[in-house]
C-alpha positions as CSV (number, residue, x, y, z in Angstrom):
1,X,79.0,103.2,88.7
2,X,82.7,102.5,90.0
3,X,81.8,100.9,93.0
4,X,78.8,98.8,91.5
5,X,81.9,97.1,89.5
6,X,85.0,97.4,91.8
7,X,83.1,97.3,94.9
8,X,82.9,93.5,95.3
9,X,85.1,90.9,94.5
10,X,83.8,89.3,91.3
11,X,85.5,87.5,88.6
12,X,84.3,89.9,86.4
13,X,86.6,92.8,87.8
14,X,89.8,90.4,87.4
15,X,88.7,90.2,83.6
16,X,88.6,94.2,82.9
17,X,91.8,94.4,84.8
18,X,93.8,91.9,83.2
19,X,92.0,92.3,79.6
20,X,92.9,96.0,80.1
21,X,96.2,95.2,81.2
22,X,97.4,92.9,78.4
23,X,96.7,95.5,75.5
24,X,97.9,98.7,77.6
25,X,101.0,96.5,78.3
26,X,101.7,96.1,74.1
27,X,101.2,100.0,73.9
28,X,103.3,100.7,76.2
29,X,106.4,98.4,74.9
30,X,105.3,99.1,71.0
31,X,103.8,102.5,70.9
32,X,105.1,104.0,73.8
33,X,108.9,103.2,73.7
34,X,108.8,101.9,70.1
35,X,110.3,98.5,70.8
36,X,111.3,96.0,68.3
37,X,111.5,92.4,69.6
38,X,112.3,89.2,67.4
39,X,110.6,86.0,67.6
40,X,112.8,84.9,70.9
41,X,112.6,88.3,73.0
42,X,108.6,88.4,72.0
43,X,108.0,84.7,73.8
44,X,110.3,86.8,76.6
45,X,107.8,89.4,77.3
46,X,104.9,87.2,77.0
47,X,106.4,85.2,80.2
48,X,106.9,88.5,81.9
49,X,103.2,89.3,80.9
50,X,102.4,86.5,82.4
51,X,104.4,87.2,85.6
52,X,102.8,90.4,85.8
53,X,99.5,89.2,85.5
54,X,100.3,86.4,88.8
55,X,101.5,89.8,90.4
56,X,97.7,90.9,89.9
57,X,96.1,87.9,91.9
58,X,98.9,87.7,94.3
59,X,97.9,91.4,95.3
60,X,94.5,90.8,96.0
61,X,94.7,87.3,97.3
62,X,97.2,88.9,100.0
63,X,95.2,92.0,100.9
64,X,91.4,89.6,100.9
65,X,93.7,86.8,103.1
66,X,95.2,89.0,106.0
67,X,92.2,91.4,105.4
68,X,94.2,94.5,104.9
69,X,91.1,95.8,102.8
70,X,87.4,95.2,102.5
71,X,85.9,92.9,100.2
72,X,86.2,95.0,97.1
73,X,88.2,94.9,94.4
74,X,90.2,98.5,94.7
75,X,93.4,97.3,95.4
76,X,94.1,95.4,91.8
77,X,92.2,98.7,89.8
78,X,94.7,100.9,91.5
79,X,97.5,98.6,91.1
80,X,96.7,98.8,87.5
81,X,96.0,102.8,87.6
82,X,99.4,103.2,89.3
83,X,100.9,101.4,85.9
84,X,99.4,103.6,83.7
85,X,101.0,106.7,85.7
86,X,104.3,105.1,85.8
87,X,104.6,103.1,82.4
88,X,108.1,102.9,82.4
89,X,108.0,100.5,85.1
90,X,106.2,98.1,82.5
91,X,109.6,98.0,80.4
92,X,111.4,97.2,83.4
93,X,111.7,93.1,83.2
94,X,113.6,93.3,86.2
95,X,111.0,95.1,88.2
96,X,108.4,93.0,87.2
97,X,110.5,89.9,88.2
98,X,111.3,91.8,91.5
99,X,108.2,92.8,92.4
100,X,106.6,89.6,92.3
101,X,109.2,88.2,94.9
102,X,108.9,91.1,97.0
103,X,104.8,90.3,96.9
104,X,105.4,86.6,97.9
105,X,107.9,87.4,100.7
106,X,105.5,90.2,102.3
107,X,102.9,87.0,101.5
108,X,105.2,85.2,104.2
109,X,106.1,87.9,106.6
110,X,102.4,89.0,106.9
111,X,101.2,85.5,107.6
112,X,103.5,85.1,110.6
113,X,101.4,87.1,113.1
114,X,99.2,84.0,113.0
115,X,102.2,82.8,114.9
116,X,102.4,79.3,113.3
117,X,105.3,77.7,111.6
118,X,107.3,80.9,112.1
119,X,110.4,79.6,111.3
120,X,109.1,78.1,107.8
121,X,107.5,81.4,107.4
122,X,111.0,83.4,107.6
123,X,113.3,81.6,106.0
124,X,110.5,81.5,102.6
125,X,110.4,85.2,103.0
126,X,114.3,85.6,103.4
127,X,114.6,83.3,100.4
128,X,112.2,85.1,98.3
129,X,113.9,88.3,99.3
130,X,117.4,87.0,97.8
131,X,115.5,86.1,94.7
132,X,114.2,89.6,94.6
133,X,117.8,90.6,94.4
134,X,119.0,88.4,91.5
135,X,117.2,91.3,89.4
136,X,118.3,94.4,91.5
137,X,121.1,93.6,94.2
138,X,120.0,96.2,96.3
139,X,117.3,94.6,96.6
140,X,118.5,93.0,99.8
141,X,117.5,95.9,101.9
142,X,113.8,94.0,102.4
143,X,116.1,91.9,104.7
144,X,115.5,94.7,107.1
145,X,111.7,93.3,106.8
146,X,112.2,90.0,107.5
147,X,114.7,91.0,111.2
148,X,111.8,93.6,111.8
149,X,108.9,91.2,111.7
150,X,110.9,89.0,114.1
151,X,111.3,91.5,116.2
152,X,107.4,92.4,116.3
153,X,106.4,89.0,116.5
154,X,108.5,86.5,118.1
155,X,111.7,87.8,119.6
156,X,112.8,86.2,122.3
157,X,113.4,83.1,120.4
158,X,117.2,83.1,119.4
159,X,116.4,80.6,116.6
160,X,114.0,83.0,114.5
161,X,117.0,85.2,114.2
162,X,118.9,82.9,113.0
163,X,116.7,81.5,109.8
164,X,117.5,84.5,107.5
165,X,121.1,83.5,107.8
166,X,120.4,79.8,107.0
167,X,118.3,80.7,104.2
168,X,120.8,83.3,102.9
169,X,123.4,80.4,103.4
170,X,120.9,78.1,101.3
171,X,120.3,80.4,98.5
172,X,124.2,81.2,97.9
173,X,124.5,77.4,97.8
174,X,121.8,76.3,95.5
175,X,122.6,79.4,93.1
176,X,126.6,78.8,93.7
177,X,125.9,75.2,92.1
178,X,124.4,76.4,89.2
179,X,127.2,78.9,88.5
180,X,129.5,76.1,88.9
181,X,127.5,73.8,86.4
182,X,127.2,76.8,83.9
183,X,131.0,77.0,83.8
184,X,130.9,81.0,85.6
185,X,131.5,79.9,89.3
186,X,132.2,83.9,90.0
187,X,129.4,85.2,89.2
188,X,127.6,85.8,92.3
189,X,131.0,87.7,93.5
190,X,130.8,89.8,90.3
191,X,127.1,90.4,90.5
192,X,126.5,91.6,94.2
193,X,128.9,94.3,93.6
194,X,126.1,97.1,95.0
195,X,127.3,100.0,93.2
196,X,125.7,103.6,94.2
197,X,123.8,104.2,90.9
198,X,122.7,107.8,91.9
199,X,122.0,110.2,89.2
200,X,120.3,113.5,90.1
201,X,119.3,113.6,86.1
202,X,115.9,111.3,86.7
203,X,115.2,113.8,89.3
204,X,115.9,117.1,87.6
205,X,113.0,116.3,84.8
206,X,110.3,118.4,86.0
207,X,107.5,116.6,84.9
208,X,109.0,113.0,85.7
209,X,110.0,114.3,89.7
210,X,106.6,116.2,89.6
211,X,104.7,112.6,89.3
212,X,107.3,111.0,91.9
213,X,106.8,114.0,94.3
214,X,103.0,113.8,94.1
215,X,102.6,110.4,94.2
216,X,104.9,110.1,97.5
217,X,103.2,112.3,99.0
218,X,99.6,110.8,97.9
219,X,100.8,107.3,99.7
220,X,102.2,109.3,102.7
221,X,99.0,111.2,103.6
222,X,96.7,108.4,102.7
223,X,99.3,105.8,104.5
224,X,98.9,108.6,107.9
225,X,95.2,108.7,107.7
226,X,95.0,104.7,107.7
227,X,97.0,104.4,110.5
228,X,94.9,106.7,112.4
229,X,91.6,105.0,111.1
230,X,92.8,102.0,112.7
231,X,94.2,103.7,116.2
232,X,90.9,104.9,116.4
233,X,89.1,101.5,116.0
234,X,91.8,99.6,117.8
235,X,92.4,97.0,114.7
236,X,95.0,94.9,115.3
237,X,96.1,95.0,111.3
238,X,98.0,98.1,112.3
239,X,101.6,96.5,113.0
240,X,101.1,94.1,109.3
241,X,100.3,97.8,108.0
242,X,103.6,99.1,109.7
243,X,105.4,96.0,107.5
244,X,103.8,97.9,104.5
245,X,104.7,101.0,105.3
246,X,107.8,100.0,105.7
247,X,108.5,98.2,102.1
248,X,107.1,101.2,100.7
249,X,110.3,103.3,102.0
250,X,113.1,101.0,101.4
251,X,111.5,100.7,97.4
252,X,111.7,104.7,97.4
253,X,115.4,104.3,98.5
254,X,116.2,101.3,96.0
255,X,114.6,104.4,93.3
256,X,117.3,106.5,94.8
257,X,120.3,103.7,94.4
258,X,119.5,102.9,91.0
259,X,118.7,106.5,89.6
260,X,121.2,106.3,87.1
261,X,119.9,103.5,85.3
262,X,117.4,102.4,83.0
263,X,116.0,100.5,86.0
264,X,112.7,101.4,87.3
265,X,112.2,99.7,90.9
266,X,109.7,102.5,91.6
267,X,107.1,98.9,91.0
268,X,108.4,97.8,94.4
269,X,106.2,100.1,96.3
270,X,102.8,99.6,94.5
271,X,101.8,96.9,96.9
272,X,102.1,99.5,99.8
273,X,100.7,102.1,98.0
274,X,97.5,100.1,96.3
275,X,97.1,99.5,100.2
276,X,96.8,102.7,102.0
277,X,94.6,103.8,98.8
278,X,92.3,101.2,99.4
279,X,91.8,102.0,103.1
280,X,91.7,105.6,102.3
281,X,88.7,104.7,99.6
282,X,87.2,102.3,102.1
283,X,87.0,105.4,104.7
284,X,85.0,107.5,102.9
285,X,81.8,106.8,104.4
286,X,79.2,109.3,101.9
287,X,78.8,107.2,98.7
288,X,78.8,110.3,96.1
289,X,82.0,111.3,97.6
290,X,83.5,108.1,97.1
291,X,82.4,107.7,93.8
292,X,83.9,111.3,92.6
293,X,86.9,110.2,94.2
294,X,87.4,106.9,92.3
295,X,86.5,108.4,89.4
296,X,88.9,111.3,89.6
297,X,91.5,108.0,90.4
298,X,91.1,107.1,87.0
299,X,90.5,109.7,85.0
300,X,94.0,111.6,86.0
301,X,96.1,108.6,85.7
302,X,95.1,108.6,82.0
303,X,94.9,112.5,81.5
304,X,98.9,112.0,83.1
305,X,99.7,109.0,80.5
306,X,98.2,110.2,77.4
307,X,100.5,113.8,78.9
308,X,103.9,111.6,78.5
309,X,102.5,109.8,75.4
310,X,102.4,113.3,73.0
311,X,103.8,115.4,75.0
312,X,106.6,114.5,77.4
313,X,107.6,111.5,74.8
């Protein structure tokens, strides 16, 4: 029944996703966490509704573009499943707001193994990266990304390694103005201020580190048994998969920096994750096995929510 829905790509599946999505999004932020928003923070989290919901096609148009995944529609149902397991991370403006630049970098920095326009292709993703960090600071580490797929791609040109500094240069510029204009010309040197926000508190919650430890190591067996799908086969989507990978650990240690705050950039590595779960889904070649296994996909993300909801809350 699943994969009669989610196993094509019809309009139809983006409808339940984001009709689903818009009502379990209000739950969350009026139910869930009891939130009480005036008439100017409501119109506020209706734009980052709206970003969310661009976060949604983004993910699938990346994954049907570089054909990371078959032509289904798994990857936005478990990006949507992975919300439901982790609905603090819909409270989070700032992850929402980071996770779509994150997406529309890795948009970038996947495209350049077509090896065209390279240099265009960097310096968007370096830019979108420094965007990324205007809601976590940290959030600079996906640099690391953006020198790595150089290095995979094209690096014996001295000039590709020298984009992500102009486009660095370009963004402190442009956002340097605006300070200046605003009348608070220092607050870029106040803001990137990266202060270690470690707490072991978010940690020490049994049932909160139960879901992160479980979930980590879901994407970790799931991300190992892709990668040795596509050894077998020879696909050449292995090294975009090792650029996945790879955003999936430096959003688990951006979770570590900012453990001590109300900040939830655990939404940084649900693009990764929807991934490797998609390819694990995809590999399961007897049909009533992959049908108990999507089902059991959505069944326990709820059984965990509706656990925090009366429960844990």
């Amino acid at each position: 029944m699943i994969q009669s829905i989610f196993g094509k790509t019809k309009p139809i599946n983006f409808i339940i996703v984001l009709t689903f999505l818009f009502f379990f999004y209000w739950l969350v932020h009026f139910y869930m966490f009891e939130g009480a928003y005036d008439l100017g923070q409501t119109i506020i989290q209706v734009v980052v509704l709206g970003v969310l919901m661009v976060s949604f096609i983004l993910v699938n148009f990346i994954v049907k573009r570089n054909k990371m995944t078959g032509l289904n529609s798994f990857a936005i149902l478990f990006y949507v499943l992975l919300m439901v397991v982790f609905p603090e991370t819909l409270v989070d403006n700032y992850a929402i707001g980071s996770s779509l630049c994150i997406l529309l970098s890795l948009r970038r920095l996947i495209s350049i193994r077509s090896l065209k326009n390279i240099k265009l292709k960097v310096f968007d993703a370096t830019f979108w990266v420094m965007m990324a960090s205007l809601c976590y600071d940290w959030a600079v580490l996906y640099l690391v990304l953006v020198f790595i797929a150089i290095y995979i791609y094209e690096p014996k040109n001295i000039k590709n390694w020298m984009v992500p500094f102009t486009s660095v240069f370009a963004f402190f510029m442009i956002f340097y103005a605006i300070t200046i204009l605003a009348g608070d010309k220092d607050f870029l040197w106040r803001y990137y201020s990266f202060d270690l926000d470690f707490q072991s508190s978010r940690f020490m919650n049994l049932a909160k580190s139960a879901k992160r430890i479980i979930y980590i190591l879901l994407i970790c067996v799931t991300g190992l048994m892709s990668f040795l799908k596509l050894s077998k086969v020879g696909v050449g989507k292995i090294v975009t998969l090792r650029l996945v990978a790879l955003s999936f650990v430096i959003g688990l240690v951006l979770e570590v920096l900012l453990s001590g705050s109300e900040k939830h950039p655990l939404m940084l590595t649900f693009f990764p994750a929807v991934v490797f779960l998609t390819n694990y889904v995809e590999s399961i070649n007897k049909e009533n096995i992959k049908e108990i296994v999507l089902m059991l996909s959505i069944f326990l993300p709820f059984l965990v929510f509706i656990t925090d909801l009366f429960i844990l809350k």
